[in-house]
C-alpha positions in Angstrom: -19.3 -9.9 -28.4 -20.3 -7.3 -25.9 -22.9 -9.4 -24.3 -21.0 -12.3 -23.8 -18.2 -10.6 -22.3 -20.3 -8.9 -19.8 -20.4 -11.9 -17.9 -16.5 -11.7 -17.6 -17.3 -9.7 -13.9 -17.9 -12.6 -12.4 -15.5 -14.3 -15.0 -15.8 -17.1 -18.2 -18.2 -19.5 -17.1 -17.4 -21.6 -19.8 -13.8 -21.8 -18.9 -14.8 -22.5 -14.9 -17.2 -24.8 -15.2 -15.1 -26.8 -17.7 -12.0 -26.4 -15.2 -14.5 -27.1 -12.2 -15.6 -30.6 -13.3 -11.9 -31.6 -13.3 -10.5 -30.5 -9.3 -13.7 -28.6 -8.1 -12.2 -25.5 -7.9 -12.9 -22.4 -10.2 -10.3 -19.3 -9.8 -7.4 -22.1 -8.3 -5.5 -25.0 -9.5 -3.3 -27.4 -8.1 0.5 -26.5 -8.6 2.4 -29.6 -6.8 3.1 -31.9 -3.9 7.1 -32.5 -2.4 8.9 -33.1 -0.1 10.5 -29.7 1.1 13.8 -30.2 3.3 14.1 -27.9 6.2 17.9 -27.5 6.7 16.5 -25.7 10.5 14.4 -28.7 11.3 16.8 -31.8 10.1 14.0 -33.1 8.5 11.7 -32.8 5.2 8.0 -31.1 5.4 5.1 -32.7 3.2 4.6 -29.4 0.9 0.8 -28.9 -1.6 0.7 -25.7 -3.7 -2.9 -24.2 -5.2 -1.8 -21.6 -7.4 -4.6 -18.8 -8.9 -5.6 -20.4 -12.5 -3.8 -17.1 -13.9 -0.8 -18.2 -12.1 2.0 -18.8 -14.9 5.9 -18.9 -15.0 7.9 -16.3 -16.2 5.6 -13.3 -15.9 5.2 -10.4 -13.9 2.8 -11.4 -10.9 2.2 -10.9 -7.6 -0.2 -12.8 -5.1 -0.8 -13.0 -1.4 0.2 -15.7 0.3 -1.6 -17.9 2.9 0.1 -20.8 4.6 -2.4 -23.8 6.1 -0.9 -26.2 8.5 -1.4 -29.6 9.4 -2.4 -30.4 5.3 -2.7 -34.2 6.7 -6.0 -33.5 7.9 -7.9 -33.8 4.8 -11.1 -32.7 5.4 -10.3 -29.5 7.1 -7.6 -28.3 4.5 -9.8 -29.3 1.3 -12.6 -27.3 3.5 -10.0 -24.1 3.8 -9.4 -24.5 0.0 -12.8 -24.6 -1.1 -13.2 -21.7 1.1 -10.7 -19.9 -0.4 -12.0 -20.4 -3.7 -15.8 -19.6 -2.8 -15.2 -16.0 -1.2 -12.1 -15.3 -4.4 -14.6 -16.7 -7.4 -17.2 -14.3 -5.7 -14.6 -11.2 -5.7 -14.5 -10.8 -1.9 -10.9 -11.6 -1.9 -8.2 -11.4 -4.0 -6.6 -14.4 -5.5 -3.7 -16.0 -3.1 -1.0 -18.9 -3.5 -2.0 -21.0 -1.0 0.8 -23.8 0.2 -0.5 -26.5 2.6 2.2 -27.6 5.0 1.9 -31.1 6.8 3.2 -32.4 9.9 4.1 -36.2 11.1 2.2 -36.8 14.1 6.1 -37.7 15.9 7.0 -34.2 14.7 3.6 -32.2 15.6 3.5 -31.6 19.2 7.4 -30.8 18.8 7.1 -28.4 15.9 4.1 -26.2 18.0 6.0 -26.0 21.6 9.0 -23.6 22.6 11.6 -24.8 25.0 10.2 -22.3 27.8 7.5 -25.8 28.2 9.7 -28.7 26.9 13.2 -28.7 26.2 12.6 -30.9 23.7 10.7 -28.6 21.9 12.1 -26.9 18.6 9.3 -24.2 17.9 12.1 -21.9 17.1 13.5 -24.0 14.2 9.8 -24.1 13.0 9.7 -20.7 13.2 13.0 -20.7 11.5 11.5 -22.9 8.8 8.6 -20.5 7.8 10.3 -17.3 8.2 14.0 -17.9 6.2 13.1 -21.3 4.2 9.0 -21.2 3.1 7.9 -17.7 2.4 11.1 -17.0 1.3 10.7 -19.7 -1.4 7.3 -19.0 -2.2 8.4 -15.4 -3.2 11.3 -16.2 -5.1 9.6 -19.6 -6.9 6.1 -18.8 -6.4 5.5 -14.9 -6.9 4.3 -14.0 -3.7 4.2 -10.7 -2.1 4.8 -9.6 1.2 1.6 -10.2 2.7 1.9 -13.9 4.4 -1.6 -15.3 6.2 -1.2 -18.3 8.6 -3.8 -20.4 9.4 -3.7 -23.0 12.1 -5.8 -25.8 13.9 -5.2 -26.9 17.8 -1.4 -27.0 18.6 -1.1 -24.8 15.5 -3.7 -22.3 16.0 -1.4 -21.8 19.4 1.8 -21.8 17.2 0.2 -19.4 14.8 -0.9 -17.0 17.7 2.6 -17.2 18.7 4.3 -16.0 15.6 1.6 -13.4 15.0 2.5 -11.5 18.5 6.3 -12.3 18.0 6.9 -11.4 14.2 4.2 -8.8 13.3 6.4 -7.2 10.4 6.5 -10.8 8.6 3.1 -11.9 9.3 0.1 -9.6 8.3 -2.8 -11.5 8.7 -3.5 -15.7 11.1 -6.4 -17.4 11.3 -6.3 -19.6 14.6 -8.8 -22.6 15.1 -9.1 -23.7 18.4 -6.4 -22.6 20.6 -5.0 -21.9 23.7 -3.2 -19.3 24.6 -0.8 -20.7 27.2 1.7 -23.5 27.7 3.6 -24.2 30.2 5.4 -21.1 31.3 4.9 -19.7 28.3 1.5 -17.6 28.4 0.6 -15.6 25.2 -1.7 -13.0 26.6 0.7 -10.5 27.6 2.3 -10.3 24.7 -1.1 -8.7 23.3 -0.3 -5.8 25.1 3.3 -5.7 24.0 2.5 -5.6 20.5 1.3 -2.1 20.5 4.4 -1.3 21.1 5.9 -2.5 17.7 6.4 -0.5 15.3 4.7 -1.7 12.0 3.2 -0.5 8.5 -0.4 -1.4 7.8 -3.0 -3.3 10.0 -2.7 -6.6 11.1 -5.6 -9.5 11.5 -6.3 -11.8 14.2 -9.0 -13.9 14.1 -9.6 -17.4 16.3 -12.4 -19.5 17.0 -13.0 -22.0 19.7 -16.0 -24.6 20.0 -16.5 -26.3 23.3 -13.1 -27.3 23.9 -11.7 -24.5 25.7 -14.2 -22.1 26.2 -12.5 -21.0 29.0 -10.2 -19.7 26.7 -12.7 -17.4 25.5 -13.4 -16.2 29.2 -9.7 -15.9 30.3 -9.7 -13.7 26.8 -12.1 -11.2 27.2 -11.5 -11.0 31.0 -8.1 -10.1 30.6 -8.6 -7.6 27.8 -11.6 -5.2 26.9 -11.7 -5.2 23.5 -10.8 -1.5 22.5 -7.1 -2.2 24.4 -6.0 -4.9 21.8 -8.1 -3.4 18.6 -6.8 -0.2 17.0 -6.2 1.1 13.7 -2.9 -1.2 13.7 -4.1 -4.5 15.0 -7.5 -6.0 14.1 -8.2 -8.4 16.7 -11.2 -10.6 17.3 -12.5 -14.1 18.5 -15.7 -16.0 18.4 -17.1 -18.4 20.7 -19.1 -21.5 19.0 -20.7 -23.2 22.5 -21.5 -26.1 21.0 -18.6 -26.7 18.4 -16.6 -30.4 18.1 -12.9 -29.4 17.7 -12.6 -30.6 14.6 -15.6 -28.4 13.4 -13.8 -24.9 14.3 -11.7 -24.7 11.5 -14.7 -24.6 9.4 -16.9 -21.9 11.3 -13.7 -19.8 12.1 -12.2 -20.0 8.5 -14.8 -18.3 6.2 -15.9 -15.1 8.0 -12.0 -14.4 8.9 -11.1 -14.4 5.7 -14.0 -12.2 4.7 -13.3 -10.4 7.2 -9.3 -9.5 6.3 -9.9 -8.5 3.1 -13.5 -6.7 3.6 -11.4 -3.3 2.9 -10.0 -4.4 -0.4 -13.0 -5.6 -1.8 -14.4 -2.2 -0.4 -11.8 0.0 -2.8 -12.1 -2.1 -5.5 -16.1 -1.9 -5.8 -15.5 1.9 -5.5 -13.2 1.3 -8.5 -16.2 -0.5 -10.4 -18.6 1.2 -9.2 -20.3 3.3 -12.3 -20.4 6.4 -10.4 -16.9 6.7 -10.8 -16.9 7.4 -14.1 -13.0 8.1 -14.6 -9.8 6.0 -14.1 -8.2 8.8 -12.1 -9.4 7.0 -8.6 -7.5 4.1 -9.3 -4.2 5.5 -8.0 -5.8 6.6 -4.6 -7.5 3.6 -3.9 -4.3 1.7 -4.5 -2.5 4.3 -2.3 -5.6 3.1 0.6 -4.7 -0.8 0.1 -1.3 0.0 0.7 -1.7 2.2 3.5 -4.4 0.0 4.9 -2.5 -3.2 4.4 1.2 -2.4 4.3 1.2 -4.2 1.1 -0.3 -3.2 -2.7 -2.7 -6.1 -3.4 -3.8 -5.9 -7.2 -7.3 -6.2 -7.4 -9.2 -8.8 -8.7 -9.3 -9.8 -12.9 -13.2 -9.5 -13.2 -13.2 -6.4 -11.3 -10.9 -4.7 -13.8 -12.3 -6.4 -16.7 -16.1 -5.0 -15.6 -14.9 -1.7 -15.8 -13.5 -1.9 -19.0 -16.7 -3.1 -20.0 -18.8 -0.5 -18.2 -17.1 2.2 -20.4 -17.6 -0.1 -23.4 -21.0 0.1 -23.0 -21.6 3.7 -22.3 -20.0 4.1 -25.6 -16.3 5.8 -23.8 -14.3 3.4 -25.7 -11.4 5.7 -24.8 -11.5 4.9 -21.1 -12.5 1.1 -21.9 -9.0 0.7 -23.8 -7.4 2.2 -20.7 -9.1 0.2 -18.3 -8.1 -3.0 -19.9 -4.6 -1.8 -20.3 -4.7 -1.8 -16.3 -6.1 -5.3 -16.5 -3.1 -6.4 -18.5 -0.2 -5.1 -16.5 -1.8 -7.6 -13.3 -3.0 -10.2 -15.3 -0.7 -9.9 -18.8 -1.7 -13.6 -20.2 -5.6 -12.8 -19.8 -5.4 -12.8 -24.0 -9.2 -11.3 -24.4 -8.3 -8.4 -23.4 -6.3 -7.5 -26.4 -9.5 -8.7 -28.3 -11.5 -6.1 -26.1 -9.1 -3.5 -27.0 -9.5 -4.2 -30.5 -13.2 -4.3 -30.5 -13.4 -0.9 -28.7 -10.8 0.7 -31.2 -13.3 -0.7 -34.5 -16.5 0.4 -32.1 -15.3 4.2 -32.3 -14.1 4.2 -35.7 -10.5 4.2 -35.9 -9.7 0.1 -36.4 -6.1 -0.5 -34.9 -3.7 -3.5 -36.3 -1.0 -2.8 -33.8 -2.5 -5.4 -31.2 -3.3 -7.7 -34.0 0.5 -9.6 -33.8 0.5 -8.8 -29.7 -2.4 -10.8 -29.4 -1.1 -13.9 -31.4 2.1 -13.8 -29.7 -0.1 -13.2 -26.3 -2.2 -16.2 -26.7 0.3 -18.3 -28.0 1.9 -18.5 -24.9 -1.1 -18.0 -22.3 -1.2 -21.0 -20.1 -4.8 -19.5 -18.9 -6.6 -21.3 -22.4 -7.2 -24.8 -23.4 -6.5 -25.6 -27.0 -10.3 -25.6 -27.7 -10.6 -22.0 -26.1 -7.5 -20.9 -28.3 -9.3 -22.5 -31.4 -12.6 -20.1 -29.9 -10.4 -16.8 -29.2 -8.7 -16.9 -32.8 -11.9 -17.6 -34.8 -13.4 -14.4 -32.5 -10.2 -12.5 -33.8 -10.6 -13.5 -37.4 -14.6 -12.2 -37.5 -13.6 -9.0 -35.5 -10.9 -8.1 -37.9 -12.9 -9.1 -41.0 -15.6 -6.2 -40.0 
């Protein structure tokens, strides 16, 4: 037992590679596609959720959000998703809902100006739309916490700029590909400055990369700000400059590193928490206490993380501390069955065999959407042998 569940760190093979020959992904699956009516637009938004494979109804969860326009460009936003899924499967960052949002090319350019340029425009409905209808739902429907990521392309990594600098307590983290930073009469770059002013809780992320459509962009950027003015403990701020990027390649070069880069402290504290050093729980409650006063936001780290701990008690014998480590796993990820079977093999390993988890774990994996039937079938025969010894 103990050798195959080492390999839980990096998490059940068997179950990814399984799930990965069916929609490519590993720690994500696809939740659903609609049609979501905007009651501030007038008009319905094309709507995909990926939810983390954990991800099941009725329980106690809660996972960052990240928000991807312009879904209709297909190779971009399977790109993102892929992303997303790389850097989480790896444990560099923690496991999201991610809802795709597209846009109908009569609607676009509307939905990413403000009045101040076109009276026509209604980028304050849009704004409207994500901020009272979207995240709201995904909270309420979806789990989500109160750290929201937006990533945007073009028009929309404009858009995004825009509602970074104008809502800083509602959005924590954006990822802009390729934009500008001025329409007309309505230039962004002052409102850089004016953002220090805001009051806020935990840091916020910028990150946007341009190619060679606007490199002047770039230079209007850094000649207008020196980087220590706009990044401070409160706002992270950076760009990158890809000479010889396509437009349509930015998204790609700008998305990975970003992301990496938002959630480089979390993955810092929770390889602290692993880290065999530490050879007691008590850390855990500090580290948590950093996240939150790092991010604003408590963001649960990640399922092998917690579960490797467990199991680097297990095998220095401190089957004490392994039962309490996987006791933390449960109360983020309650439907994760094997760890009840953990338990149970660390309670026979130091000599005092417990039946008290022997119904919770039925019940547990009886209603665990995280198995297949076949890997139900495997987990109960695995039960039957461990309580036969």
């Amino acid at each position: 037992m103990c050798s195959r569940f080492l390999l839980l760190i990096l998490f059940s093979a068997i179950f990814f590679n399984s799930y990965s020959q069916t929609i490519e992904l590993e720690r994500y699956k696809h939740h659903s596609d609609s049609l979501l009516y905007s009651t501030h637009l007038g008009y319905s938004r094309h709507i995909s959720v990926t939810v983390p494979f954990d991800f099941q109804e009725g329980l106690n969860q809660s996972y960052p959000l990240i928000i991807i326009f312009d879904k209709q460009n297909t190779r971009s936003y399977q790109y993102l998703i892929r992303s997303i899924d790389y850097l989480t499967s790896n444990e560099q960052m923690p496991a999201c809902v991610i809802i795709g949002v597209g846009s109908e090319m009569e609607h676009r350019y509307f939905e990413t100006q403000y009045i101040e340029s076109d009276s026509s425009a209604f980028g304050h409905k849009n704004e409207l739309f994500v901020l009272k209808e979207l995240i709201p739902l995904a909270k309420s429907s979806l789990k989500t916490s109160d750290f929201s990521l937006l990533a945007g392309h073009s028009r929309y990594g404009f858009y995004t700029t825009a509602m970074f600098l104008k809502f800083p307590n509602d959005i924590q983290a954006v990822i802009a590909s390729s934009p500008v930073f001025s329409q007309k009469n309505y230039d962004l770059l002052p409102l850089f400055e004016e953002i220090k002013e805001i009051n806020i809780s935990g840091t916020r992320y910028y990150r946007y990369g341009i190619g060679n459509d606007y490199p002047e962009e770039c230079t209007r950027f850094d000649n207008r700000f020196e980087k220590q003015k706009i990044t401070n403990n409160k706002y992270n701020i950076k760009g990158t400059l890809f000479p010889e990027a396509d437009h349509n390649v930015t998204p790609g070069l700008t998305a990975t590193s970003a992301l990496y880069e938002i959630f480089e402290y979390w993955s810092r504290m929770q390889n602290i928490y692993l880290d065999n050093s530490m050879d007691n729980l008590s850390m855990l409650s500090s580290l948590n206490d950093s996240i939150i006063n790092h991010y604003g936001i408590d963001i649960a780290f990640s399922l092998g993380i917690l579960n490797g701990k467990g199991w680097n008690f297990a095998n220095e014998k401190r089957y004490s501390e392994a039962i309490d480590a996987w006791k933390i796993l449960l109360k983020h990820y309650p439907n994760f069955s094997e760890a009840y079977l953990y338990i149970m093999y660390a309670h026979a390993e130091s000599g005092f065999p417990s039946v008290e988890y022997h119904q919770v774990f039925t019940q547990n994996l009886k209603s665990s959407s995280l198995y297949s039937a076949e890997e139900k079938e495997e987990l109960v025969n695995e039960f039957r042998d461990l309580i036969k010894k």
